[in-house]
N, C-alpha and C positions, 0 to 999 in steps of 0.2 A: 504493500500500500504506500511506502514512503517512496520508494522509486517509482510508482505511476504518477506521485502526487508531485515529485521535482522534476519529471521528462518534459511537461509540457513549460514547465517555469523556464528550465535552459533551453531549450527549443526557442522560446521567446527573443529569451538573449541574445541567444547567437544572431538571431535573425537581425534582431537591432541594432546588433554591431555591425555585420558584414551583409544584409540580404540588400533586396531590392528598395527605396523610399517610397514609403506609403503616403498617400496625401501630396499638398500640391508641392512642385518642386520648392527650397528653398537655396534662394538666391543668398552668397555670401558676400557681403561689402566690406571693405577692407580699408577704412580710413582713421585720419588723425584723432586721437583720444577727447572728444567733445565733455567737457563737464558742465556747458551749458541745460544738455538734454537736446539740445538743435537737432542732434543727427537721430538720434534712438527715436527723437518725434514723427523724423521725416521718413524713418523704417517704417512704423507703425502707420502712419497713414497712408502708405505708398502700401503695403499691406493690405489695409482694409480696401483700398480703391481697386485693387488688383480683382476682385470680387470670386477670391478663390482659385484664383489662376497663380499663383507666386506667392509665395512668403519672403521678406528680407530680412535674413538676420547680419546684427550690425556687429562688427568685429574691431574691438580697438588696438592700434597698431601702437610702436612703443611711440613715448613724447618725444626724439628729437627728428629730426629730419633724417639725418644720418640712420639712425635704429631705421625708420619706417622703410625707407630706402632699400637699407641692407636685407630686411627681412624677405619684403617682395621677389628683390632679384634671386635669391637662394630659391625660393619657392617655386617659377616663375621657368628659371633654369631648368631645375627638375622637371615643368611641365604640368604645376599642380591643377587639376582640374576642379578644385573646389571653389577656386578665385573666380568668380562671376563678376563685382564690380569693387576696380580700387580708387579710392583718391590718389590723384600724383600732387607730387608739388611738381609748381609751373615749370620748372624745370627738367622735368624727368622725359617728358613725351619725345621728344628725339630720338633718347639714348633707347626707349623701351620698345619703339617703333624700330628702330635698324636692329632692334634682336629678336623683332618677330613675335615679340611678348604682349602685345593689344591689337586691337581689332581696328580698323578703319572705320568711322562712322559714314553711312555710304546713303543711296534713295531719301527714303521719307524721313530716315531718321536721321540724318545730315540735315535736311532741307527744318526739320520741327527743333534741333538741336541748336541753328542759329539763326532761326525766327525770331528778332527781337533782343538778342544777346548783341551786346555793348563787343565794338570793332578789338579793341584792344585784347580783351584777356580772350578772345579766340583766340590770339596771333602766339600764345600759348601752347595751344594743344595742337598747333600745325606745325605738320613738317612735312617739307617737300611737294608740297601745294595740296596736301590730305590731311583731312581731320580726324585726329589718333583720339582725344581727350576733348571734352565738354566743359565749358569753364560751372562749375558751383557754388563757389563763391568767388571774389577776387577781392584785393587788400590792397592800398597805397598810404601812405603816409601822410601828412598833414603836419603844417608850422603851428602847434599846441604854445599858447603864450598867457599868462597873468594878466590880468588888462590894468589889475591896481599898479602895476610896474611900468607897465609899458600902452598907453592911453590908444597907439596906434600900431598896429602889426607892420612890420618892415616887409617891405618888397626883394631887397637882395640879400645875399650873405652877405655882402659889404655892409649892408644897413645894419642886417642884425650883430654884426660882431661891433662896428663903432656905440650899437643901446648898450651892449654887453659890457664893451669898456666902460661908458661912462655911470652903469648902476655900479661898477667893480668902484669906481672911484669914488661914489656916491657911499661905500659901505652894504649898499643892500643888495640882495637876491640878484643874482646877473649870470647863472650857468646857463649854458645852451647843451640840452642834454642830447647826445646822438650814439651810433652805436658803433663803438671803437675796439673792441675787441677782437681776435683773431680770429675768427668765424663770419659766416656768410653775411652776415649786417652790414661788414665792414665792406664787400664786394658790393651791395646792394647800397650802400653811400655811394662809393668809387663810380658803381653804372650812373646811378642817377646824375652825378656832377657831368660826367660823360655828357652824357644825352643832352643835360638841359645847355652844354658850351656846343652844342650842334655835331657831336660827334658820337662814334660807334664803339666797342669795344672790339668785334671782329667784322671782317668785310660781309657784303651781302650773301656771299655764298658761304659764310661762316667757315670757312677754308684758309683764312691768315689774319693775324692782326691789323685792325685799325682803329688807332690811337692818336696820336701827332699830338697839335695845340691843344686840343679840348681836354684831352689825358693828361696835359702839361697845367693845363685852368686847373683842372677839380683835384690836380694833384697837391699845387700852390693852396690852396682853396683849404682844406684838408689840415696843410703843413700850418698855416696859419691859426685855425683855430684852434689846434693842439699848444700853438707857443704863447697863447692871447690868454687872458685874465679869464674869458670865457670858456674855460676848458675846466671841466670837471676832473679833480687830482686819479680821480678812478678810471677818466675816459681810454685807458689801452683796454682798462677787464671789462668794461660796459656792453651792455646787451641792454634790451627792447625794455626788459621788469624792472632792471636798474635805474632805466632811464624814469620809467613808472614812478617808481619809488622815492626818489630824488625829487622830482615835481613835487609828490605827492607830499612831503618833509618840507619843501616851501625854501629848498634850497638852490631854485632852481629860476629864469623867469622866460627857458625858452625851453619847447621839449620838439622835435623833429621825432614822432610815431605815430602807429598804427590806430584805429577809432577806437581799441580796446580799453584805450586811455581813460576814454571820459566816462561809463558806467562806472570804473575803477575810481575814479576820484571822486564820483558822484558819492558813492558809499564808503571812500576811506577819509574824506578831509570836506564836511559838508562845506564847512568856513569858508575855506580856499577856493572853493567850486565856483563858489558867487562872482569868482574872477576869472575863471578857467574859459580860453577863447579859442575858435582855430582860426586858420586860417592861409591861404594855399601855400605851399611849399617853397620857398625862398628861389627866387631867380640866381641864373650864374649873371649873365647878362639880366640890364634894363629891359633892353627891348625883343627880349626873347622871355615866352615862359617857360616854365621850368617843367622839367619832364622826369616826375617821378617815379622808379621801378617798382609795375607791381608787383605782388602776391597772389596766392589765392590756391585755390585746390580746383583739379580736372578731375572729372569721374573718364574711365577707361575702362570697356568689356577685357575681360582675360582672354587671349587667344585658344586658350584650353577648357573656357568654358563647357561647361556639357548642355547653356540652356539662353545661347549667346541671343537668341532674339528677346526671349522675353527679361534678360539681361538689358539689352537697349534702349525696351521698350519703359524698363525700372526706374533708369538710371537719367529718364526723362521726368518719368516723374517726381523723382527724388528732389530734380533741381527745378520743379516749378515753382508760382509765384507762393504760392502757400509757405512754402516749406522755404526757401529764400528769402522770405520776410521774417519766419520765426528763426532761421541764422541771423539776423542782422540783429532781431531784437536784442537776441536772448544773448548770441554771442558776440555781436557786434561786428560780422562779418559783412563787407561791404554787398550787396548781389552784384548780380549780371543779365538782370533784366533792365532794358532802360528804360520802360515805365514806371518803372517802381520810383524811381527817382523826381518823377510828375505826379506821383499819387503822394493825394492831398492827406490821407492818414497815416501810411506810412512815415511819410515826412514828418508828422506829429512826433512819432516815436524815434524819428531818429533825427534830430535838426542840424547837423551836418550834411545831410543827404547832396546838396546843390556843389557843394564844397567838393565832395568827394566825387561826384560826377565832373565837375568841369578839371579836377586833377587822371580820372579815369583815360576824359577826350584827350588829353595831352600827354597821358601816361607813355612810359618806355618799359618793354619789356628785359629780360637778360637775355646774354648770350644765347644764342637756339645754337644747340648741337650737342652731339652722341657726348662728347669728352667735357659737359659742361661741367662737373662736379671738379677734375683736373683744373679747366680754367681758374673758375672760382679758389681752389685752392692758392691757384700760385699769386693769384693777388691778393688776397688777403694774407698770403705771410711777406710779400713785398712790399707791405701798407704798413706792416707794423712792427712799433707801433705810430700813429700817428707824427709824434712829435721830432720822427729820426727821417720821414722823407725826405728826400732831395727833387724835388720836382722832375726834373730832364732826366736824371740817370734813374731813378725810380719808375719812371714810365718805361725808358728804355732795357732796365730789366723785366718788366714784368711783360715785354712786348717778345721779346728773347723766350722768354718760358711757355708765354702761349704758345709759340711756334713751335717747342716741343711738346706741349702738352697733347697739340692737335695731331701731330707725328708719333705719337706714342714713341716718344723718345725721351733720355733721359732720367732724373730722377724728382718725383713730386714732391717741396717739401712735406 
């Protein structure tokens, strides 16, 4: 009687473990660790809308970029067919496309995936004139300022470091917080000065450096605010929370970050808030605006899916406006709808909205190409730390390393 009454229980088992899936398939998403609730909301609805055709379960990758990165490509390598939809960051689509590891989004689902998606963070998920990655959300930066310091927001870097000196002189609050540490911030400063002095970081076929004057601006640019009263004593270790956090201490009266900023200081310094302003991103040039590198995460089908349509069809609706508006809310992630940015209640909840749109039209994206993670490296340990640049031989080295980074030659630092 005890071995009739356990056969049917491990029969169960096993089946569980290794048989066929019963019920509707489920689709595995494989993106960055949301503590919002943003993303497990937009499973769940994406879910119920499915009307029994799909389940999404949402899977949290590790927190750095590097971790999420490394994990995929091990996986990916292998050929894991559990991977139905991943977040890349904007950078990854190249390298993941020329290994054959995502799908091309092709017909209706190309034509519904950039119905209405803002020009820019497409230019993301494209390589070689195909659409690998669907922008989900996207991310740019913003001139975050005290208004009790400073009554008017500065137009250039030149403006803002001569306010800097003179509240330094004044004794009061005058850092201009940015991210100077050895990691990808520091590259993602370096593009942005690029772009907004009218220049490239690699030529258009992303096949050789191109740098010259503009890499020579944003390098001087760069070198200067590291030597100026306006430089935070910490700005070689600083990253994005640091920069946060320093605002948010009231030691600060300029912060160059992400809209993550302003929920964060709405709830950690109500006081200071009442002063807390943005406003677009410092020009290099007067008569040029400034063209800041976005952010953001692409959703991508797994080449090895086992359910790559109704994967497409998911990962469509993952990033509708529903679920786009509850990322912005909830995490403050910018969308990539550009309605959303003319809707009169969304705008309610995010009043930046206008800000971060007219920074999005002008945005510049990174490097595109398979070896961007290489590039990226060699310039950020060429950057730092800030206060040791030489403008010309600084450029000139780190134009030297692209060259090998793209050649797969050489040694990375």
């Amino acid at each position: 009687m005890r071995i009739l009454t356990v056969l049917p229980l491990l029969a169960a088992l096993l089946s569980s473990c290794g048989g066929e899936e019963t019920g509707p398939p489920t689709l595995n998403w494989y993106n960055f660790p949301d503590d919002s609730g943003a993303l497990q909301s937009a499973a769940d609805n994406c879910t119920r809308a499915s009307g029994g055709r799909y389940r999404i379960s949402y899977h949290k990758l590790p927190r750095t970029a590097d971790g999420q990165r490394q994990q995929l490509v091990r996986r990916l390598a292998a050929e894991d067919d559990s991977i139905d939809i991943m977040g890349l960051d904007v950078t990854w689509a190249p390298e993941f496309a020329e290994a054959g590891w995502i799908l091309p989004w092709t017909g209706e689902h190309r034509a519904r995936a950039m119905d209405g998606t803002l020009a820019v963070p497409l230019q993301t998920g494209t390589w070689k004139d195909r659409l690998y990655a669907v922008p989900y959300n996207t991310n740019t930066q913003l001139l975050w300022y005290r208004s009790d310091l400073v009554p008017e927001p500065p137009r250039t870097w030149s403006g803002m470091l001569d306010i800097a000196r003179e509240l330094a002189a004044e004794g009061r609050p005058h850092y201009v917080e940015i991210q100077g540490a050895q990691y990808e911030g520091l590259t993602v400063w370096f593009n942005t000065l690029v772009a907004s002095a009218g220049g490239s970081v690699l030529n258009a076929d992303a096949t050789a450096p191109s740098l010259g004057p503009p890499a020579v601006k944003a390098a001087a640019i760069m070198r200067e605010l590291a030597l100026s009263p306006a430089a935070d004593p910490s700005l070689p270790n600083q990253m994005e929370d640091q920069n946060r956090l320093a605002m948010e201490a009231g030691t600060a009266a300029f912060e160059l970050n992400y809209p993550f900023v302003y929920p964060s200081m709405q709830a950690n310094n109500p006081e200071l808030f009442q002063h807390f302003r943005w406003a677009p991103y410092p020009r290099v040039d007067a008569g040029r605006p400034a063209r800041p590198t976005i952010g953001g995460i692409d959703l991508a089908i797994g080449a090895y899916s086992r359910y790559p349509d109704l994967a497409f069809e998911a990962a469509l609706c993952l990033r509708n406006r529903e679920n786009q508006i509850t990322a912005a809310v909830r995490g403050g992630l910018p969308p990539t709808l550009e309605a959303l940015y003319h809707d009169k209640e969304f705008i309610e909840s995010y009043p930046f909205a206008d800000a971060i749109l007219q920074a999005l039209e002008n945005a510049s994206v990174r490097p595109q190409t398979p070896a961007y993670q290489n590039v990226s490296i060699v310039i950020a340990h060429a950057l730092s730390p800030p206060s040791a640049i030489d403008p010309r031989s600084t450029v000139d080295e780190i134009s030297a390393q692209i060259e090998d980074a793209l050649e797969s030659k050489g040694l990375i630092p």
